[in-house]
C-alpha positions in Angstrom: 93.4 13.3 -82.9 96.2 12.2 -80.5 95.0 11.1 -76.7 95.9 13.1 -73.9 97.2 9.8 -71.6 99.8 7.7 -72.8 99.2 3.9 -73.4 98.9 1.3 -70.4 101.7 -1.1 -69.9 100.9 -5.0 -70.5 100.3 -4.8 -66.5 97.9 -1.7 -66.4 95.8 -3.4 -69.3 95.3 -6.7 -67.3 94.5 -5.2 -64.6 91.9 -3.2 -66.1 90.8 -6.2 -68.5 90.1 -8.2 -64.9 88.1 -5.6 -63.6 86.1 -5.6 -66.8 85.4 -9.4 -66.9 84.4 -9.2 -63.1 81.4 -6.9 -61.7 83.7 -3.9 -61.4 83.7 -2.7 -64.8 81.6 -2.8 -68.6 82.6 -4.8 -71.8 80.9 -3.4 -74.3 81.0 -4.9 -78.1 81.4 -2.9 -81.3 78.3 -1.9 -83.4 80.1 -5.1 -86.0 81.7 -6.8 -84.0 78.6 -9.6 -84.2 78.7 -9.5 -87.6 82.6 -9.6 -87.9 82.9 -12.9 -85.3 80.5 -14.4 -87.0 82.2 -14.2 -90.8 85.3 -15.1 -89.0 83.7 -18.2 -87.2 84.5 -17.3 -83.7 82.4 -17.3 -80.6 81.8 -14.7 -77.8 82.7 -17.4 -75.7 86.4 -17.6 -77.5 86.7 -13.5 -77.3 85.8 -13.8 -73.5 88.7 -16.4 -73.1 91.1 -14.4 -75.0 90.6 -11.2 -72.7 91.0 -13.7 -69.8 94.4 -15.6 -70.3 95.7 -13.2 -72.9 99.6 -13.8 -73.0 101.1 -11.0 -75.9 100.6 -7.5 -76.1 101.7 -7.2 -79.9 100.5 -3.8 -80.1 98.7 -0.6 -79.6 98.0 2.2 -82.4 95.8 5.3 -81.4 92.4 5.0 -83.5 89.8 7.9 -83.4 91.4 9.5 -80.6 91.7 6.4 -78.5 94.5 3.6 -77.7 93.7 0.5 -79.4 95.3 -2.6 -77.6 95.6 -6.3 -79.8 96.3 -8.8 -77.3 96.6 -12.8 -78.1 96.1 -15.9 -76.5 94.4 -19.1 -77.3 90.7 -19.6 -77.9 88.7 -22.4 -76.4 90.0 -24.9 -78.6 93.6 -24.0 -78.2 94.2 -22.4 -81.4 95.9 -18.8 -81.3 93.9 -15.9 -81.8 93.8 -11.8 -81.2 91.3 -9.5 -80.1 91.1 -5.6 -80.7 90.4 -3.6 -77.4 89.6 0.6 -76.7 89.7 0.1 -73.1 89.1 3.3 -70.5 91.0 2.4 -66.6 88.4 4.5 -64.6 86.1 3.7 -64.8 87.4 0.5 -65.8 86.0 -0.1 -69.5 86.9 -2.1 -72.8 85.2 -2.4 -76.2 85.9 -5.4 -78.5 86.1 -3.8 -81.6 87.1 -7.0 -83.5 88.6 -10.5 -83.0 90.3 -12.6 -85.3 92.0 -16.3 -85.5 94.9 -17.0 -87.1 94.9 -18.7 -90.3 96.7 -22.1 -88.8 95.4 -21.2 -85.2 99.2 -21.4 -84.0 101.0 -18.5 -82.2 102.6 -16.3 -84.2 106.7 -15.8 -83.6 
């Protein structure tokens, strides 16, 4: 099932991600997505700073009817991660289906 809209720019999707992560909007977490951080060893704390000064778009795939936007940055510590996003602009609306670090924690080329 293909979605009706066409996938927000890098732009669009920070703009929607800082309306999430302020009082205008809703993150909501995946029914796993506990369980997956928590094999993975990363915090909510780490996901949350990821969605904030996210710097790569690498890429978005349409999952169950919805885009699906990976975005990267670093974690707390530094080290280079990604998180999986369904977001919704209006109202403004993400889901974290999963987040992941990379197996050195660098930034991948």
């Amino acid at each position: 099932m293909l979605p009706v809209d066409p996938p927000l720019t890098a732009t669009e999707l920070r703009v929607v991600l800082d309306q999430v992560l302020t009082s205008e909007g809703a993150l909501v977490y995946g029914a796993k997505l506990f369980e997956k951080l928590a094999r993975r060893g990363v915090s909510v704390l780490d996901l949350l700073h990821v969605c904030l000064r996210w710097e790569v778009l690498r890429s978005t795939r349409v999952e169950c009817g919805e885009w699906r936007y990976r975005i990267e940055g670093p974690n707390l510590d530094g080290k280079w991660m990604a998180v999986v996003l369904s977001v919704q602009p209006d109202p403004p609306r993400a889901v974290a289906i999963t987040a992941f670090r990379f197996a050195r924690g660098r930034r991948r080329r």
